[in-house]
N, C-alpha and C positions, 0 to 999 in steps of 0.2 A: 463496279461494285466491290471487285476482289480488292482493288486499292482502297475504298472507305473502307471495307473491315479491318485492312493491314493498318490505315490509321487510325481507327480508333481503338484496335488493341492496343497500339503504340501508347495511344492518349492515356488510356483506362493506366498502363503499366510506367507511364512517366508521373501518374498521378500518383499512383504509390509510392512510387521514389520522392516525390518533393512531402506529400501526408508522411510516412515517417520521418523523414530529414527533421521538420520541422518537429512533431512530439517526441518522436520514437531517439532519434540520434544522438550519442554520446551518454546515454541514462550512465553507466556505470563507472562515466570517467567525473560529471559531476556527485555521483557518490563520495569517489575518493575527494575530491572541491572539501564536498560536505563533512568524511570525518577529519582531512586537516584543517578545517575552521572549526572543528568542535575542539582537537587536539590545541589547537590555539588559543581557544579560549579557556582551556585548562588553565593553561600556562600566566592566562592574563589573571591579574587579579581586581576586584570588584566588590563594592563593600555592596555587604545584603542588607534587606528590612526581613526582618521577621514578623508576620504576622501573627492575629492574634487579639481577642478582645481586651482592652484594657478593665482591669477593676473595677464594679463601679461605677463603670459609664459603656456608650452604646459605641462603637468607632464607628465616626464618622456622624454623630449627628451632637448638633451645638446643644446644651441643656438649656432646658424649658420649651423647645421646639415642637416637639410632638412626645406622646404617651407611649408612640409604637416604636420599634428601634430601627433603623434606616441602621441597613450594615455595610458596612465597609469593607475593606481587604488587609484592615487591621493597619491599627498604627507600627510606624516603622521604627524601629529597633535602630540605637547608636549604631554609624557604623562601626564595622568591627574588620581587621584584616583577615582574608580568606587562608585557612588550615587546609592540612590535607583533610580528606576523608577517614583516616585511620587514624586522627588528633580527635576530631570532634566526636568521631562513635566513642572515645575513650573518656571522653570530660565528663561525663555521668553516670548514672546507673541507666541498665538498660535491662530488657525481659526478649531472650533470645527467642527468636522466632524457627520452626526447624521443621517443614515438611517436604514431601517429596519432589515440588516443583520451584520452592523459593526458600531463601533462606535470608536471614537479618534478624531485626532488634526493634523492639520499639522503644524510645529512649521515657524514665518516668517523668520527666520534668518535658510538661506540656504535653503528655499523653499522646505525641504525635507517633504517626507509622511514616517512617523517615529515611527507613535504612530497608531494603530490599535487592536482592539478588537472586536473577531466574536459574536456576545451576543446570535447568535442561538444556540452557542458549550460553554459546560461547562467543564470543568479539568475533573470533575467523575458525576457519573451517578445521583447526589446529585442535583438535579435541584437550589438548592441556591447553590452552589458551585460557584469560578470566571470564567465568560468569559475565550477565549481562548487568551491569548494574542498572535497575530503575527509580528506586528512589535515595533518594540522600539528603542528610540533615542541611538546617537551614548552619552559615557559617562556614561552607563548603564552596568549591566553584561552581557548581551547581548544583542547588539545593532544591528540592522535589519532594512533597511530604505531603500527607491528609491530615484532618487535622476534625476535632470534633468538638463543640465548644457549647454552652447555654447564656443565649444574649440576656441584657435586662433593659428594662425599659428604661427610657430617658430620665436623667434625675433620680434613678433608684440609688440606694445607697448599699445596697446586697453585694457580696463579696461574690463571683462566680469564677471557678478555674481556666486558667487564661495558659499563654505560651509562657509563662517562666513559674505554673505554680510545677513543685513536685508533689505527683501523686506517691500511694504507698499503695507497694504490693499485699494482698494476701496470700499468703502462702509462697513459695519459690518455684513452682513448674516455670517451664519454659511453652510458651504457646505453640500447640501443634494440631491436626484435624481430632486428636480424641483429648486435649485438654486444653480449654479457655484458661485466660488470665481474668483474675480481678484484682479493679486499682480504687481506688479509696481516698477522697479528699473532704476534713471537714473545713468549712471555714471559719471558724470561730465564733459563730451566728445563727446557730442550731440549726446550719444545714446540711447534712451530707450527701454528699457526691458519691455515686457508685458506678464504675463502667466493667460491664463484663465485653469483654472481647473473644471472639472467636472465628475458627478460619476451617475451611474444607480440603481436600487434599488441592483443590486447583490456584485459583487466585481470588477467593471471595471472603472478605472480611466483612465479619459481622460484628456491629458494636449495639449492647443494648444500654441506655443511661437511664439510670433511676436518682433521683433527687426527694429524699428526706426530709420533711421539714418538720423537725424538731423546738424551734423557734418560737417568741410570741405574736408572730402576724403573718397570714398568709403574704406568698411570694407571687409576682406572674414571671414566666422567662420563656425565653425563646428558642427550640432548638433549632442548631445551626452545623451544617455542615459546607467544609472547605478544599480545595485541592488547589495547592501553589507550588510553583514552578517560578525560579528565578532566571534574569537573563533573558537573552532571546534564544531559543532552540533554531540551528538550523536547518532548513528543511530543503527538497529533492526542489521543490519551484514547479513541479509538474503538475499541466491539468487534473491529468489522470487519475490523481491520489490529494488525496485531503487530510492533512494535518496541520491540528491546532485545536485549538478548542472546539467542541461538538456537546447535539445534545436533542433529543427527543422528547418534546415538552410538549405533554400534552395534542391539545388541539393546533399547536400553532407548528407541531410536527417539524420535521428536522431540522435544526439548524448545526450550523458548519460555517464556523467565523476561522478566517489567516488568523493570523498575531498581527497583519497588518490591515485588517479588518477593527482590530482589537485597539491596534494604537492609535486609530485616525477616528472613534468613538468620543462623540461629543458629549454624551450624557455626563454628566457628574456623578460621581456615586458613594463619596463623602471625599473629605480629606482631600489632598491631591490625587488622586483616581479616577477615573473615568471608565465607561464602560457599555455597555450592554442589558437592558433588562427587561424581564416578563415575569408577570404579577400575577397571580391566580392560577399557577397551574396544577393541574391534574394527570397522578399518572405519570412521570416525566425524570429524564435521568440527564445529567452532562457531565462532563472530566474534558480530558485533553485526547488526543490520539497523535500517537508516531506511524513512522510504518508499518513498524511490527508489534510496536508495545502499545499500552493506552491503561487509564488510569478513570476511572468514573463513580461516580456515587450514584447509588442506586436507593433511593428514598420508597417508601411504603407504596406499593400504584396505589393502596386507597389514599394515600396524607394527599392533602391540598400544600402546596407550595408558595408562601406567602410571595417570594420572590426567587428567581432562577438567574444568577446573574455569571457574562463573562466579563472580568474587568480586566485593568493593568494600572500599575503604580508604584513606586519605589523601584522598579528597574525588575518588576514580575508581573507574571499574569493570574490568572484565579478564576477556578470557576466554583460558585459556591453556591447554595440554598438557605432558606428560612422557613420556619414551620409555623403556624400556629399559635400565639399563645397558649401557658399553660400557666393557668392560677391554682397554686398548691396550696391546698388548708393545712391549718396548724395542726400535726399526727399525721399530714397526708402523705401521699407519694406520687409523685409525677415521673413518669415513663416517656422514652425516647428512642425510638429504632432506625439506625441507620447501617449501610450497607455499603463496601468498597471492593470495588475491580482492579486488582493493580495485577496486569501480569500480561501474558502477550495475547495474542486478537490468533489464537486457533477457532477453525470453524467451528470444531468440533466443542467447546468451552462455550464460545458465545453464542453459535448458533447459528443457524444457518437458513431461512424460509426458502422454499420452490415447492410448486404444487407436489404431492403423492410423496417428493423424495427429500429428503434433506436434513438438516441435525438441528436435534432442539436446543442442546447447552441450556444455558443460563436463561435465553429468552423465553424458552418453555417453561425449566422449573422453576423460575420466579416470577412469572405472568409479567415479564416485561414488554413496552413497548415499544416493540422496532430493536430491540437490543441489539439486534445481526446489523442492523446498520452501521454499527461500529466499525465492520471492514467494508472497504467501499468499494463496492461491486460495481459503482459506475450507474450509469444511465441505461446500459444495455447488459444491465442485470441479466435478462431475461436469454445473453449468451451466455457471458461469463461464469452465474452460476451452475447450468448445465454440463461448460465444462470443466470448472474444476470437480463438480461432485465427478466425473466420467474419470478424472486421473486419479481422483483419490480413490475410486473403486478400484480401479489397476492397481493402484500403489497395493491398496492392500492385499490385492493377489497376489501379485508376484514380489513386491517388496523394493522396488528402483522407481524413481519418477520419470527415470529417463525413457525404460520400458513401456512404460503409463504412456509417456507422449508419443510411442510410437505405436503402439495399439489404437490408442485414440484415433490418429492420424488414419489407421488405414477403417475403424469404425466412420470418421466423417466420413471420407473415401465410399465407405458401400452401403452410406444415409444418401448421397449424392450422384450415386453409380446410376439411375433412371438419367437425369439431366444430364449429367456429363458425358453417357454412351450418345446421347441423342448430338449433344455440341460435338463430339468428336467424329460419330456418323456424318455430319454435317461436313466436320472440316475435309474428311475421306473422300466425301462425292464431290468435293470441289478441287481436290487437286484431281481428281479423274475428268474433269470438265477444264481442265487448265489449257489442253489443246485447242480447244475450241472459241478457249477465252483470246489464247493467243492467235487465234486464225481471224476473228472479230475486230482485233488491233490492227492487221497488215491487211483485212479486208476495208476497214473505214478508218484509216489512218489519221486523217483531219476532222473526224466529225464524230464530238465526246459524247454527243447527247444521243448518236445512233446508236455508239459502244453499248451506252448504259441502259438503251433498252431493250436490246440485243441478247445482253448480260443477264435483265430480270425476267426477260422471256428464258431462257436457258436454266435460269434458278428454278422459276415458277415448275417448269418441265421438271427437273431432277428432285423440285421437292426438299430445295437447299436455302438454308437459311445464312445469309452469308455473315452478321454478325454473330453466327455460332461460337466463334474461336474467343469470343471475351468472355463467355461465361464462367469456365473453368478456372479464369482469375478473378471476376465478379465475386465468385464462392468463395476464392482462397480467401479473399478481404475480412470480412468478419470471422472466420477461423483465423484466421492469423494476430486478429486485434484482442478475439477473447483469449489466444494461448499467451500471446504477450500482458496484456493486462493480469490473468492469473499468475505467472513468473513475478508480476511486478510488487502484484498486493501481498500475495500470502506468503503467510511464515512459513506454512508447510514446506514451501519449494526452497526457501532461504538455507543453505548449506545442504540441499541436498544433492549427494553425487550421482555420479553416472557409471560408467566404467573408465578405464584408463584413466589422464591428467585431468579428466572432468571432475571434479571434485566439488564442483556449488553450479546448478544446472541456473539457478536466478544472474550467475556471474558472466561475463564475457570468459570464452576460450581462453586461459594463460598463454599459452604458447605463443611464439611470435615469429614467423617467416623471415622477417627483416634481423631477429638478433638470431640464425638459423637453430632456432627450436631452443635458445640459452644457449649455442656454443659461443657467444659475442655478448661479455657485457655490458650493456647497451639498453639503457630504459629512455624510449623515446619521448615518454608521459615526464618523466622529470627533466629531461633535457633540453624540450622542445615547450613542452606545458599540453595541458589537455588538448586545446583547439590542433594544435600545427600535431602533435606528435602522437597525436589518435589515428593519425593517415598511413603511422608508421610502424602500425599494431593487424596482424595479420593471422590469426590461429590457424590451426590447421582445420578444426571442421568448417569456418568460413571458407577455406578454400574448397574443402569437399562440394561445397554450397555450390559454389560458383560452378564448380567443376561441371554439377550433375542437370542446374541451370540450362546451361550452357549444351549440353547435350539435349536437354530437351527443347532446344530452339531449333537445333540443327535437325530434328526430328520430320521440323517442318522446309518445303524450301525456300530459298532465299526471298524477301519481298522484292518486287521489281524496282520499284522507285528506291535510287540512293539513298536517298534520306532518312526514308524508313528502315533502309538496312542496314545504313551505320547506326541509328537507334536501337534497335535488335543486336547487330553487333556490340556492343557497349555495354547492352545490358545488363548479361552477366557479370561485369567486372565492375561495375557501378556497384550494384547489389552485393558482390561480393567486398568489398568497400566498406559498403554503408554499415553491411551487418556483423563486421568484422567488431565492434562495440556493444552487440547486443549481448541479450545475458542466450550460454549455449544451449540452452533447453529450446530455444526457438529457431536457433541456428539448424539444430538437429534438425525439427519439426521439417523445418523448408528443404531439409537436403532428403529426408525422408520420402519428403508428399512431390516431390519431383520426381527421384524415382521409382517413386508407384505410378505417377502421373506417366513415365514414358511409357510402363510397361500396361499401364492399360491403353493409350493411345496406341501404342502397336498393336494390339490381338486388335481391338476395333479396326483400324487401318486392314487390315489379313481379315476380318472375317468380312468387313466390302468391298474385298477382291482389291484392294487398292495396294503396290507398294511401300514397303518400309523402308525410307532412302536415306536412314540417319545412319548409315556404316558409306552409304555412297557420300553425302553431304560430309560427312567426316572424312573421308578419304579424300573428295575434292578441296576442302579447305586447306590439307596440309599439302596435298599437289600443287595448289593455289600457290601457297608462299616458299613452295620449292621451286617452281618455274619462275617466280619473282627474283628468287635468292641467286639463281643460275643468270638471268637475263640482268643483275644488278653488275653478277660478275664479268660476261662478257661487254656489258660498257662499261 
């Protein structure tokens, strides 16, 4: 029975190795994949559509078709050859945007919010490094922008403000959390347009539209709002995280479409478009989401949602709404409220749900729903959240995430200290019964089935459980997946240091064993490429990993059967391998919760009289390949 435990720890711990191989492995070498094809696609150039209602008419539905307006993703705009970023903020008037967490412009012509900058998020962990940029004007290599517009019905003949009207400011302020802008368009048809905009210190834009109708015939129109993104964004490819279009609508509850979801969408949704759509909703918000950033409209929970749609066409994607008609009397006024998220996915901002504990942000103070789903806690939420609220409460004691995760670590540790004293009692009374297992072997040498019951009688007797010894990795399993999934999703851990050359704890180790610590320059990721030259990426706390691994196998002694020994031998260096890619905050975690693991396995080992043979087991392994090194010499 001591050999089925030794193999199905083995099993339990070769399972872990091929479960991360497969999700966990190489995350931060296709990062860099990911930002030089975005760097790439700077470089490419790419004619845009702009969207946008046309004049006049409804995009995307033929005249005489229907009363109601079927919307589109907006007719597409000549192409045009792609400018820098700092050409196209310059071609117009713009209304400087200027508070503590973002900074940009909204440009007057087409009233779009286009130009955005997070100044708290920097590219890399280089604090003079640039902002992040999230949004940028259409006519750009990637163009990213909200957009707020009034449909009209089929065959109307009503002038309504579209992507190439210019609005007119009132007044000159620049928009900030204590002063809105208002923009002003009439159309020569006695109607005027009014949009006040306004913003909070975080990322919440408010836009209120009012429509005058001065005229001689009442109007009906449609409000409509928009979020496009041109291009394809590239993204991580991982289960584990979702980005792309998203959206909490109503009763038909979360949805979370790829972009390749998006493009293999059969629906038609005018014009060449296609897409995705839900009709009658209540209560309901969508945008896009990145890793760390995300972008979404947030509509009234009481408005009903004529339509909720995610499309693509003209070489972008879109996710946009419909409202209601509104029939404005001649002297009337027709009212329109709409709401924008553009900035990054803090828990603390958007929100957070878990029973007793957790942050309201956004989802609380504007009665949204699901809002916190915007970062994606996964399926086993029900860890994940527990522990990042558990590091961000350390964070905020002591001030290091790195600290956080090792507080944590020894919190799980004495959540789990009943089970684990009992598995480790366990494994103490069975190396005390080892004599006896091995007198059972030379006593019934040919006959397995006496061994084994021999064995369960001698268990039964000492009251030993013999797969004890996999619990203690059992447990690590989902601590290990919810400290990795938190490093993975949240911003919070993004560029956050540690001490020494840790400087981004979401990042793998810098340092590298192979170029010895940077005295060899020598980058094996460009030389070799991701796959081959990630082998030859070694930091130094991955080695501590291994190191301290690797001790605590030796803790234990040797398994009898080869096979399982050279598996347990290997182990450590496999692991130390594998995690040499991960980001260091989890590297830490495991080199931490190892040795806390040896030093509570010892006092349990001492306090049931059993000895501690990891200084004997250490000692014999290097006597081992001394007597080897001597006996190679004298043949």
């Amino acid at each position: 029975m001591s050999d089925n435990r030794n193999t199905i720890l083995a099993v339990i711990l070769s399972g872990l190795v091929l479960i991360a191989w497969q999700y966990f492995y190489n995350v931060p070498q296709m990062e860099k994949q990911r930002e030089a094809q975005r760097q790439a696609e700077l470089q490419k150039p790419a004619p845009q559509a702009t969207p946008g209602a046309t004049p006049g008419a409804t995009p995307g539905a033929a005249p005489g078709t229907s009363a109601t307006p079927s919307p589109a993703p907006g007719a597409p705009a000549a192409d045009a050859p792609v400018a820098s970023r700092e050409t196209v903020l310059a071609s117009g008037p713009r209304i400087k945007i200027e508070t503590p967490r973002v900074t940009g412009s909204i440009a007057l012509k087409g009233a779009r919010i286009d130009d955005l900058s997070l100044v708290q998020f920097r590219e890399t962990v280089d604090p003079k490094s640039p902002a992040v940029v999230l949004l940028s004007p259409s006519g750009t290599a990637e163009p990213y922008y909200a957009e707020f517009l009034w449909l009209t019905a089929n065959g109307s003949s009503v002038k309504t403000p579209n992507a190439e009207t210019v609005w007119q400011q009132e007044g000159s302020n620049s928009l900030s959390p204590s002063t809105p802008v208002i923009l002003k368009y009439e159309n020569g048809q006695g109607l005027t347009f009014r949009r006040t905009i306004s913003i909070d210190d975080r990322y919440l834009f408010s836009i209120k539209d009012e429509v005058i109708n001065q005229g001689s015939a009442p109007v009906t129109l449609y409000p409509f709002g928009l979020i496009s993104r041109g291009g394809k964004p590239p993204v991580s490819g991982y289960a584990i995280l979702h980005e792309g279009p998203i959206g909490y609508l109503g009763e038909h509850g979360l949805q979370e479409f790829s972009y390749k979801n998006i493009d293999e969408a059969k629906t038609s949704t005018g014009g060449n478009s296609r897409g995705i759509v839900f009709t009658k909703v209540t209560d309901g918000w969508l945008g896009i989401t990145d890793k760390y950033w995300a972008t979404a409209l947030l509509p009234e929970t009481t408005a009903t949602l004529e339509s909720a749609r995610f499309t693509t066409g003209d070489k972008r994607y879109q996710t946009d709404y419909m409202l209601g008609a509104q029939t404005i009397p001649i002297g009337g006024t027709g009212v329109a409220n709409g709401r924008l998220f553009a900035g990054a996915k803090e828990a603390a901002t958007v929100g957070l749900n878990f029973p007793l504990v957790g942050f309201g942000g956004y989802n609380k103070q504007l009665g949204l729903n699901h809002f916190d789903l915007l970062i994606d806690w996964g399926h086993f939420y029900f860890i994940t959240k527990p522990m990042f609220l558990a590091l961000d409460w350390f964070y905020r004691l002591v001030g290091n995430f790195g600290i956080a995760i090792l507080l944590v670590t020894v919190i799980v540790k004495l959540l789990f200290f009943p089970l684990a004293n009992k598995s480790y009692a366990s494994m103490a009374k069975m190396k005390s019964v080892q004599p006896q297992l091995q007198a059972l072997k030379e006593r019934y040498p040919d006959d397995r089935v006496k061994q084994q019951q021999e064995m369960m009688e001698i268990y039964k007797k000492e009251k030993i459980n013999p797969i004890a010894g996999c619990l203690p990795v059992a447990l690590q399993i989902p601590v290990f997946f919810s400290l990795y999934k938190v490093l993975f999703i949240t911003i919070e851990m993004r560029h956050a240091p540690f001490f020494g050359w840790i400087k981004d704890l979401s990042a793998p180790d810098p340092t590298n064993l192979f170029t010895l610590f940077g005295l060899i320059p020598f980058d094996p990721i460009a030389l070799l490429g991701p796959h081959f030259g990630s082998y030859l990426v070694m930091g130094i706390w991955p080695i501590i990993m291994g190191i301290t691994m690797w001790v605590q196998m030796k803790l234990n002694p040797a398994p009898p059967d080869p096979t399982q020994k050279m598996i347990f031998d290997w182990m450590p260096l496999i692991f130390t391998f594998m995690l040499a890619g991960f980001p260091a905050g989890l590297v830490i975690y495991w080199a931490w919760n190892n040795l806390l693991s040896v030093l509570q396995q010892s006092y349990i080992m001492r306090r049931n009289g059993v000895k501690v043979e990891l200084f004997d087991n250490l000692k014999s392994t290097f006597q081992k390949k001394s007597v080897t090194t001597e006996t190679k010499k004298a043949t």
